[in-house]
N, C-alpha and C positions, 0 to 999 in steps of 0.2 A: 327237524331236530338235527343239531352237529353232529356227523359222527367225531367221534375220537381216533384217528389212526396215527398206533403209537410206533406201527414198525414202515418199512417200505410201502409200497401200494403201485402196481399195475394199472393205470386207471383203465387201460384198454381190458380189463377181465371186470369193472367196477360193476356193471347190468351188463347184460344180454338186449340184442334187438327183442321187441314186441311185434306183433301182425298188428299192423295199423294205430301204431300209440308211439307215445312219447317217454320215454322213462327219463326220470331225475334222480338225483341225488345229492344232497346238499355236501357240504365238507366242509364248508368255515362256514358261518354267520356270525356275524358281526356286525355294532352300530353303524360302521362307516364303512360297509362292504361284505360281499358273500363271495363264495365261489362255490359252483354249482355242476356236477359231471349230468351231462344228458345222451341219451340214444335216442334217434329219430329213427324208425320206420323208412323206407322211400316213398314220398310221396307227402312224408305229414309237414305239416310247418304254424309255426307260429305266427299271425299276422299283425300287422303292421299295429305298432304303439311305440311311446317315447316312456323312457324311465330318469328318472333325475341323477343317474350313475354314469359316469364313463364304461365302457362294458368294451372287455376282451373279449374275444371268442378265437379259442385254438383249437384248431382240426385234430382231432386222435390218429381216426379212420377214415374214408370213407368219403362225399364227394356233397358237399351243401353247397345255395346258395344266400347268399346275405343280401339285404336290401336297407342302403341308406340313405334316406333322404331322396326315396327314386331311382336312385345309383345303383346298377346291379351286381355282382363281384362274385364270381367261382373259386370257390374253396378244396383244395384237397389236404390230404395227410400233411403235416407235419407247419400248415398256415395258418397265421394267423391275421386278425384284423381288428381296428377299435374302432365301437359304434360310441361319438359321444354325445354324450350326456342330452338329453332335452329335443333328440333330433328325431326322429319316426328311422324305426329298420323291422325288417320283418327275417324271418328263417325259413327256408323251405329245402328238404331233405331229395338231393335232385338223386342218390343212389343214398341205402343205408349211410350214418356217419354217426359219430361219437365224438364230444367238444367238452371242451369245462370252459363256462363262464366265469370270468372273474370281473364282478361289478365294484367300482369303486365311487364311493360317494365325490359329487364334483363340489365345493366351495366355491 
C-alpha cells in the first residue's frame, strides 16, 4: 500500500533495523514505477533476479554490496548506482544499510 506523506520525511528514521530481516516500505507505486525504502539487517540479502525496471538504489546508511551482471560494487552512504533493466543483480547487507529503490519501468 502507498503511503501518503504529505509533510517532510527523514527517510533515515523511515524503519528501524530488524535481527536478521529485511524491512520495506513502499512510497510511491505506480504503473510505470515504485519507489521503495528498505533496511537490511548485516548479513541478509536478496539474491540474484532480473526485473523489467531500470532500478536506482541510493545508499541512506550504512555499507551494501550490489551484484550486476556478476560485477561486484561496494556501496556506502550517500551512493548511488543503476541496475538495468532485464540484467540479474543481487543485494547483500555487508554492514546494516538503509536504500530507497526507485524502479522505473524500461520501454
Amino acid at each position: 500500500m502507498e503511503n501518503n506523506f504529505l509533510s517532510p520525511l527523514n527517510l533515515v528514521n523511515l524503519a528501524e533495523y530488524q535481527k536478521g530481516s529485511i524491512v520495506s516500505s513502499t512510497i510511491i507505486n505506480k504503473k510505470h514505477g515504485t519507489v521503495t525504502f528498505f533496511a537490511f539487517d548485516q548479513g541478509q540479502n536478496l539474491s540474484e533476479h532480473t526485473a523489467p525496471y531500470d532500478a536506482l538504489v541510493y545508499i541512506i546508511e550504512g555499507e551494501a554490496e550490489i551484484i550486476i551482471s556478476g560485477k561486484s560494487y561496494i556501496l556506502n552512504q550517500g551512493q548511488l548506482i543503476i541496475m538495468p533493466a532485464n540484467k540479474p543483480h543481487a543485494i547483500k547487507a555487508i554492514k546494516n544499510f538503509k536504500m530507497t529503490l526507485t524502479m522505473i519501468l524500461s520501454e
